[in-house]
Each structure stands twice: as structure tokens, then as C-alpha cells.
C-alpha positions in Angstrom: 14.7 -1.4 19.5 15.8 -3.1 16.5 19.4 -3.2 15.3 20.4 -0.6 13.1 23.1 -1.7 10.4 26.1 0.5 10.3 25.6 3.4 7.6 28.3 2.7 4.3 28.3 4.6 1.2 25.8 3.5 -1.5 27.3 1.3 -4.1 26.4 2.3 -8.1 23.1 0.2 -7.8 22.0 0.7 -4.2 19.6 3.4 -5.3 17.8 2.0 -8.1 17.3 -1.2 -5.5 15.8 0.4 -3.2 13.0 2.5 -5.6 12.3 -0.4 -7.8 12.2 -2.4 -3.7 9.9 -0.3 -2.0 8.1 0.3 -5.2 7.5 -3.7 -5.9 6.7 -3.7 -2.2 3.7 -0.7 -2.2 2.4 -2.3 -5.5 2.1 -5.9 -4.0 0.3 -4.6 -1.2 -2.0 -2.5 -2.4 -3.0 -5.9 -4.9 -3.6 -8.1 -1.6 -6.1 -5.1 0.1 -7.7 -5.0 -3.5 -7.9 -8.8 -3.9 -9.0 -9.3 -0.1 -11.0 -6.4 0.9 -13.0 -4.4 -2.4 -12.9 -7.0 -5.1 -16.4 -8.3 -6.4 -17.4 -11.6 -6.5 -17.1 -11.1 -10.0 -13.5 -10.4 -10.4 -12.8 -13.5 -7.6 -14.7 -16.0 -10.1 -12.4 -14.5 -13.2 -9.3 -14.7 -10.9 -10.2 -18.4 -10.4 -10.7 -19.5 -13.8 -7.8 -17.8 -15.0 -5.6 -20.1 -12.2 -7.8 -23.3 -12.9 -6.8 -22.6 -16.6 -3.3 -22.3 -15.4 -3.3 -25.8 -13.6 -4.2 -24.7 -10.1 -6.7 -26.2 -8.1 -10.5 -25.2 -8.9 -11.5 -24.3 -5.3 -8.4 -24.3 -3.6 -6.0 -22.4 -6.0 -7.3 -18.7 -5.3 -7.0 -19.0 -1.5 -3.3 -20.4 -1.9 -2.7 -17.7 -4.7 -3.9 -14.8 -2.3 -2.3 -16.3 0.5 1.0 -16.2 -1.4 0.2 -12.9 -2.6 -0.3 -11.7 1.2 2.6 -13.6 2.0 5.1 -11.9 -0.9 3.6 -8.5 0.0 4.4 -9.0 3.7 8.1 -9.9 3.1 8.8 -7.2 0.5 7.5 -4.9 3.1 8.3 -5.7 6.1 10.7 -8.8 6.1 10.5 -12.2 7.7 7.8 -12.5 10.3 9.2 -10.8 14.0 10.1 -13.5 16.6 6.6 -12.2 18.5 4.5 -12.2 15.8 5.6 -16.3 15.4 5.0 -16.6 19.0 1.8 -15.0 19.3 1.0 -17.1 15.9 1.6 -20.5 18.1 -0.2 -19.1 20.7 -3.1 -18.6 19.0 -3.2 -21.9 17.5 -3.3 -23.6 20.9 -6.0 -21.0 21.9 -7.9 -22.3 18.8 -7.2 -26.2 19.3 -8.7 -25.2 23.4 -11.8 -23.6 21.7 -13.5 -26.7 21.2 -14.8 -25.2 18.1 -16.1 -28.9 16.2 -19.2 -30.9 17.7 -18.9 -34.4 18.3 -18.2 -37.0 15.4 -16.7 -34.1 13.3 -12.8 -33.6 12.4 -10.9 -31.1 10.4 -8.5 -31.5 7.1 -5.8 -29.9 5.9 -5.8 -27.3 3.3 -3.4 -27.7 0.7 -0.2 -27.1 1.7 -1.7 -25.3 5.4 -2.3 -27.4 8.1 -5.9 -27.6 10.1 -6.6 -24.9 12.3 -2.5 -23.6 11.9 -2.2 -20.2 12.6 -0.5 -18.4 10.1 1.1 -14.9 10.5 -0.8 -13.0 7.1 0.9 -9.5 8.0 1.3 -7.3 10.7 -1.1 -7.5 13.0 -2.6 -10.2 11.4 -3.3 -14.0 11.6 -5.3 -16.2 9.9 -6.3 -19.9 10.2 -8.2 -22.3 8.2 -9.3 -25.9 7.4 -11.9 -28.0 6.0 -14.5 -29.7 8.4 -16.2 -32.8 7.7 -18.8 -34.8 9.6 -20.7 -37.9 8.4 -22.9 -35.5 6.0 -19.8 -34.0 4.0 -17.5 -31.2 4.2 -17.4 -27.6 4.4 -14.9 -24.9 5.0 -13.3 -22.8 8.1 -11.5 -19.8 8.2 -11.0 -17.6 11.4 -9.1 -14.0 10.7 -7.8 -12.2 14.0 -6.1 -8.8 12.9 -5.8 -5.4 13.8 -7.1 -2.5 11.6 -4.5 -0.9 11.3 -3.8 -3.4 8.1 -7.4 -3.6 6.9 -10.3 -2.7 8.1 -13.1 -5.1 9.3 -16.0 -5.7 6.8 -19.0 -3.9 7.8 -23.0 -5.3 6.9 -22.9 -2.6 3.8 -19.7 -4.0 2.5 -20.8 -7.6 2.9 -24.1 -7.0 0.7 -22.1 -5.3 -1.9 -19.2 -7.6 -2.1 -21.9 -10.5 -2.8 -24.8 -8.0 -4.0 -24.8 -10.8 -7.5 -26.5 -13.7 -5.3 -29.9 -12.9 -4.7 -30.0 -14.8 -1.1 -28.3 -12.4 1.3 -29.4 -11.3 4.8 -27.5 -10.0 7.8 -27.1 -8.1 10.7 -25.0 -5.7 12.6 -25.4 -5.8 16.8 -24.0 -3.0 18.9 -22.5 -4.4 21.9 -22.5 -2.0 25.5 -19.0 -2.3 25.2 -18.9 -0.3 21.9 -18.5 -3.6 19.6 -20.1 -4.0 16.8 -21.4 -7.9 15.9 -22.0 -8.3 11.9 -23.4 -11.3 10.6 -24.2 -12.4 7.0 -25.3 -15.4 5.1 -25.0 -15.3 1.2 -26.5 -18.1 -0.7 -25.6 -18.8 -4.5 -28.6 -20.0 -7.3 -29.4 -23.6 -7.6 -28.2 -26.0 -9.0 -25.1 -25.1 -6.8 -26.4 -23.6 -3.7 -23.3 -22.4 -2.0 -23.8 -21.1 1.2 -21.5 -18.7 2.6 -21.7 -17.5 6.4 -19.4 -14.5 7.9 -19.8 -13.6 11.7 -17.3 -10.6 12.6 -16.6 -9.2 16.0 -15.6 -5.6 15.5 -14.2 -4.4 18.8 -13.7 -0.5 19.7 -10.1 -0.3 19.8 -9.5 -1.8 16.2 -8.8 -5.5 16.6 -11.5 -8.1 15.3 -12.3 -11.4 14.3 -13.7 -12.7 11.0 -15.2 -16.2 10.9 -16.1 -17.6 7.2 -17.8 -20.7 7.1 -19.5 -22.5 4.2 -20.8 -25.8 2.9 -18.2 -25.9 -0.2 -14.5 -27.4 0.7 -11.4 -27.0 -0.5 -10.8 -30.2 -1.7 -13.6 -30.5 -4.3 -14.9 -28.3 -7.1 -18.4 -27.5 -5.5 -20.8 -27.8 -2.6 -20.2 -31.6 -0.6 -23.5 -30.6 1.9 -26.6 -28.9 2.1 -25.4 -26.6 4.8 -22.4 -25.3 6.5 -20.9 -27.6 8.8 -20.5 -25.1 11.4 -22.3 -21.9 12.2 -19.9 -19.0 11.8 -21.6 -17.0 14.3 -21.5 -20.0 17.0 -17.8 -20.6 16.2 -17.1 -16.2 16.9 -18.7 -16.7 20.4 -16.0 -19.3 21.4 -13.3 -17.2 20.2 -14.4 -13.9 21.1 -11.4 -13.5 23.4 -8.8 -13.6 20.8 -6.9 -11.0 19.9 -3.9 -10.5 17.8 
């Protein structure tokens, strides 16, 4: 059990602290589900040109801003990362690095400020990873979510075609397992000239935990697409880390 501070009386501005705290805290929150888990493809693109108008990076700047948005909400909620959510964070990346997830002549990059394939604690319960991968035909982009519901729920097929109902090239599928999983895989593909394709493979298991691969043949690093295709299949990357769990 966690150490509880001695009680003291409240000073004059205790109170106030702590509504406008746990306030701040529900608002921040409730902003990263919106941002991460019901916003359109529409309001993402709007969010982006707004940052790149700012300064921020074109491609890159609206992962790092909802990544610090995650991050802010976590820590006005909750605090600092627990010491077994860190560990379980390292463990994971060492699961990930054993996974040999890239096929031969490939390598991954850094992201910004996160490093290849690091492990990152993104909540409670949740943990996220992501790089660019690049292979003698170009770069593309990796990101591997293993969480628990109880923070967000995983995206079902319906949610999927919604989210990126605007691109006219969507198709997907959802698997029951025996084991009551439920497999959902998607591939969105944007208009030409640009032809972005974006692959999600999501392993929905019966007692709440999943895994979220995103894939896609647009990197981080660059403004737009660097190869025709992915460089890695997002549902071949879910079947070698199937076993993870947060």
C-alpha cells in the first residue's frame, strides 16, 4: 500500500489547489481520449496545420504534441510513473528488441525526441512504442500500443471505417479467435497524388488488454509518403508480439 502523508489542517489556498488540480487534471484527460480515440481524420489534419503554423514539425509535431498531451494528463492525474509501471516499461522494450520484428537489410530510427522501439509508459495500464523503419526502398512508420481497457478501449472494425470513413480506400476485418479474442485489421489508403497507406492490426483479448500495431509508408521525418508501401505489415508484426501484455 502506498504511503499515506500525515493529515494537517488546510492552509487559506489548499482548497482552491486542489478543485482548480483535479479539475485541470479531468479536463486534460478527457482532451487525450478525444484527441486519440473519437477525433476524425478531419480534426487530426486541422490539429496539424495549426502546429506546423506554429513551428512544429509537419509530420512529426502532432504525435509529439499528443504524446505530451498524454504525458501532462498522466502526471496531473496520477503523478510520476509507479516504479512497476517503469519496470514493466523496460521489460517490454527488451521483449520488443527479442521479437525480431524487421526483415533482413532493414533498421529502425528514432523519432524525434523517442528512441526506436523505447517503450514508453502513456498512462496507466498503458505503453506505447514507436519508430521509423527504413530499408533500401525508403521509410515508413511503426507504432506498437500494449494497454489495458480500463484507460481506452481498443478500436473496433466500425470505429476504424468511421475514424478514416474521408479516404475512399478502406477495407478490413474482424477474426474471432476460440479463445474469445477478437483480431481487427484495417488498411486505409489516401487519394493520389499522395497515396498514404495506413495499416492497423489489433489483438483484442477477453479480459481487456490488447495490442495496436500502426504501420504505414509515410515517416516521421519527412512531410509525405518516402515508399509505395508500408515497410512492414502490421498484422505480421501483431503475430510476433501477440504475447505481450501490459
Amino acid at each position: 500500500m502506498a504511503h499515506q502523508p500525515e493529515p494537517r489542517l488546510p492552509g487559506p489556498d489548499d482548497t482552491d489547489r486542489a478543485l482548480i488540480g483535479g479539475a485541470a487534471g479531468e479536463v486534460l484527460g478527457l482532451c487525450d481520449e478525444f484527441f486519440r480515440s473519437h477525433a476524425s481524420p478531419a480534426v487530426h489534419a486541422e490539429l496539424r496545420g495549426f502546429l506546423t503554423g506554429l513551428g512544429h514539425h509537419p509530420v512529426a509535431g502532432l504525435g509529439a504534441f499528443l504524446a505530451e498531451l498524454s504525458s501532462t494528463a498522466l502526471h496531473a492525474e496520477t503523478g510520476r510513473p509507479r516504479h512497476d509501471e517503469i519496470t514493466r516499461a523496460a521489460e517490454l522494450t527488451r521483449l520488443l528488441a527479442q521479437a525480431s520484428l524487421l526483415p533482413a537489410g532493414a533498421h529502425t530510427r528514432d523519432v524525434g525526441a523517442y528512441r526506436a522501439l523505447e517503450v514508453m509508459v502513456r498512462g496507466p495500464g498503458e505503453y506505447w512504442a514507436t519508430a521509423d523503419v527504413v530499408d533500401e526502398d525508403g521509410s515508413g512508420h511503426l507504432e506498437v500500443t500494449v494497454a489495458s481497457a480500463s484507460r481506452r478501449s481498443p478500436l473496433t472494425l466500425a470505429d476504424l471505417q468511421q475514424y478514416r470513413g474521408q479516404h475512399p480506400g478502406v477495407s478490413g476485418s474482424e477474426r474471432h479467435q476460440p479463445d474469445g479474442s477478437v483480431i481487427t485489421t484495417c488498411t486505409t489508403t489516401s487519394p493520389e497524388p499522395g497515396r498514404v497507406i495506413t495499416q492497423r492490426a489489433i489483438l483484442a483479448r477477453p479480459d481487456g488488454t490488447y495490442i495496436d500495431v500502426m504501420t504505414s509508408n509515410e515517416d516521421a521525418r519527412t512531410s509525405g509518403r518516402t515508399r509505395p508501401t508500408p515497410p512492414l505489415d502490421a498484422e505480421t508484426v501483431l503475430g510476433k508480439v501477440a504475447d505481450l501484455r501490459p
